[in-house]
N, C-alpha and C positions, 0 to 999 in steps of 0.2 A: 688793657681790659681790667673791671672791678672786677675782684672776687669776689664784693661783697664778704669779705670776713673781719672788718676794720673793729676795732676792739673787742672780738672772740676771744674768747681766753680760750688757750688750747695749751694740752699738755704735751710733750715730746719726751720721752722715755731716752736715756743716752743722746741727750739732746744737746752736747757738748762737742761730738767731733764726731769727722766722718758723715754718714750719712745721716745722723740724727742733726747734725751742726746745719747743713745744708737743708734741711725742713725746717728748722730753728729760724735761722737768716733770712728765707723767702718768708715763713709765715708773718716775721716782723717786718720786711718790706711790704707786706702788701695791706700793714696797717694790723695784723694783729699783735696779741700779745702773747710771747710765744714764753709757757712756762718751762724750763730745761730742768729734767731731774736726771742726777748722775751723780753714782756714789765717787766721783772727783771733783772735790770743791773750786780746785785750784783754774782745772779745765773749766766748769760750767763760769765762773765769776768773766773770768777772761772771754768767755764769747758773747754773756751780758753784757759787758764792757764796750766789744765789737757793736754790736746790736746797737749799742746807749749811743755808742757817739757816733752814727750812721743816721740820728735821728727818730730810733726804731725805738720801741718799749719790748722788755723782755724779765724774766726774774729767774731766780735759782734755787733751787731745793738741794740738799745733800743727801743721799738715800742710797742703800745698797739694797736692791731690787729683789735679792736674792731671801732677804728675813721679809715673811708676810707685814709682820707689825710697822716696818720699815713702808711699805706698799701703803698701807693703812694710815701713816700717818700723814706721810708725802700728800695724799691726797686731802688730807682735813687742811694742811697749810695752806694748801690753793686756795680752798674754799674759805677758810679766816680771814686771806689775804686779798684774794678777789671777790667772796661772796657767790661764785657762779661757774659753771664749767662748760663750754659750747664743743670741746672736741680734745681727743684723745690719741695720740700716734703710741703704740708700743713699737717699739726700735731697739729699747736696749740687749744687748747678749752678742756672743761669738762664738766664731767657731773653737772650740778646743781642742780637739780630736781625740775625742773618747770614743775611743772603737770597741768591735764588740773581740777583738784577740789582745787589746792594748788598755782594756777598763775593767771597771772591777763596778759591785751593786752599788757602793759610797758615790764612788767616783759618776756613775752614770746619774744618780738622783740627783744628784750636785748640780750635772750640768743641764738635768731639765728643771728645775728651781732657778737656774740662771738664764734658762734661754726659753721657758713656755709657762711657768705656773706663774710669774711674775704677768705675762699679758692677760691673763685670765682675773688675777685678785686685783692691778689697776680696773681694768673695767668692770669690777663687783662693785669695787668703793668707786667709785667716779658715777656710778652708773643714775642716784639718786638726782645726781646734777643735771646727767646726762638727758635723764626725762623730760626736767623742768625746761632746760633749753633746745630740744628735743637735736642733738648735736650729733656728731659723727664719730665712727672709731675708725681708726685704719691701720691695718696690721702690717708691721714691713719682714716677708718672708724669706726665702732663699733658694735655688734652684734646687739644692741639695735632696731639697724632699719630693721631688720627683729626677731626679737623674741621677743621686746617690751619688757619693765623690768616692766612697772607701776609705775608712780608717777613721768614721766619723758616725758613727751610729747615734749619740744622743743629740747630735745637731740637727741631724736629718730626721729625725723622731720629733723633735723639739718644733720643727718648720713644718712636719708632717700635720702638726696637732694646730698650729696656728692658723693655716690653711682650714682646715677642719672647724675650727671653732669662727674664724670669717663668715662659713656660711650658717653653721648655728645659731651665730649673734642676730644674724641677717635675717633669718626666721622668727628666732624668739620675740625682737625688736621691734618687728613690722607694725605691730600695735601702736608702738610709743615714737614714729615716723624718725626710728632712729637709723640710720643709716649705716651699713658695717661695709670695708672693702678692704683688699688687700694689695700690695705692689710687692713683686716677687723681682729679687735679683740675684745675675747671675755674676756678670764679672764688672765690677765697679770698681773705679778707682780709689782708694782711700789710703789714710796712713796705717790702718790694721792693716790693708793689702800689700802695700808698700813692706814693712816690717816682717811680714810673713814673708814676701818674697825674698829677702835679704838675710833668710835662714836658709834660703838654698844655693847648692852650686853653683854657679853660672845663670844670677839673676836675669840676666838682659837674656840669655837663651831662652830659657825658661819663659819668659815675658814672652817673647816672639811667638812660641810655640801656644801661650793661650788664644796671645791678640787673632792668630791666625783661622780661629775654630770660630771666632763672632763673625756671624755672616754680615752683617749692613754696617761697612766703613773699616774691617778689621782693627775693630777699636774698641777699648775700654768703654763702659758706660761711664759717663759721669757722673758724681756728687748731682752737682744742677741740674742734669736730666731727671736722677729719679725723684726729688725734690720738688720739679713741677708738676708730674703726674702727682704726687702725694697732695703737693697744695691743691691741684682743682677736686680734686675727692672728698677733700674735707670741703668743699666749699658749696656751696648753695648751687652754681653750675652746674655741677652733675646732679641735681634734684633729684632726679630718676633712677640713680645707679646706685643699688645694692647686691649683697651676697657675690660681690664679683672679686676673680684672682687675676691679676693684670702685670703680665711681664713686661719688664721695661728692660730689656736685656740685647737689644738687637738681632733679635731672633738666634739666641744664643741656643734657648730649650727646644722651640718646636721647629726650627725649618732644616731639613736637610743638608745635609751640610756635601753631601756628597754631589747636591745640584747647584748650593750657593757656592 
């Protein structure tokens, strides 16, 4: 299938690894050009790299998300550099676990400057590009801000606001036929997930014990799962789909779990 996005230029927020890597990799297989910003040089050059010699066009920005000016500039380099901007992922941030009995006022602005005011000032500056190629944004969320984990109050605040501002953009935008959506995940495989798990006791227990609560396959979501819903979002195929929150989770958030 075309997606029709063959030399879109589109930005990927933490678009180095993990789940930003895996919408990096597909938007460059399917013919675009997928720009990776990630305050890790070392990460983004190396999936360029991967990208480069698979065939694929891709480029790399170095930026820590977390300083506005930083946000601001990342996005003039695009534009020097390509002239043009057709789409927008913000992806970057983690979870930290800044809780509301384990944080303090420093520590919780911190982590919403690292995990929500960064998706707001990419799509302020992007946005002028945005218009001319009348392009897409798409937010990648967390389940946390509607099922709460505990012990993690600025994350869940942080995906609360992302969600929130998906359908904002989605209203404000409708003028300028720009399209906002979001892909909300719940348990996905990745190396943050991996490394998180391997701070706790009895990894493979622990593992059993989430795999066992996703109702469709008792299985991880994958990188390339959420990666495909991401790609047709941004792509001219879903022409019609705005303001929408879309869990790719295997009915991780809403199905019963006591009937699956």
């Amino acid at each position: 299938m075309d997606l029709q996005i063959r030399d879109k230029v589109i930005i990927v927020t933490g678009g180095a690894r993990g789940i930003g890597k895996g919408i990096s990799v597909l938007l460059a297989n399917e013919g675009a050009i997928a720009v990776i910003i990630s305050r890790t040089a070392a990460e983004s050059i190396k999936t360029v790299n991967e990208i480069e010699l698979a065939g694929a066009k891709a480029f790399q920005i170095e930026a820590d998300l977390s300083d506005p000016t930083a946000c601001e500039m990342a996005v003039k380099a695009v534009i020097d550099q390509f002239g043009r901007i057709d789409g927008l992922v913000n992806n970057a941030g983690e979870n930290d676990g800044v809780g509301l009995q384990n944080g303090n006022y420093e520590k919780f602005m911190q982590s919403i400057h690292k995990n929500l005011v960064h998706y707001y000032l990419m799509a302020h500056f992007a946005l002028p590009e945005l218009i001319k190629s009348q392009g897409s944004i798409l937010n990648i969320s967390s389940k946390t801000a509607e099922t709460g984990q505990g012990g993690t109050s600025a994350y869940a605040a942080s995906n609360g606001g992302r969600n929130a501002l998906t359908r904002e953009w989605a209203v404000e935008l409708l003028p300028h036929n720009i399209r906002v959506n979001a892909v909300v995940v719940a348990e996905c495989w990745t190396p943050l997930y991996e490394r998180w798990l391997n701070t706790i006791e009895n990894p493979e227990e622990k593992l059993k014990s989430i795999v066992d609560k996703i109702p469709l396959g008792k299985r991880m979501t994958t990188v390339e799962e959420i990666a495909n819903m991401a790609v047709f979002l941004l792509s001219p195929l879903s022409s019609h789909t705005t303001g929408q929150i879309i869990y790719v989770d295997g009915g991780y958030v809403h199905l019963d779990r006591s009937i699956t």
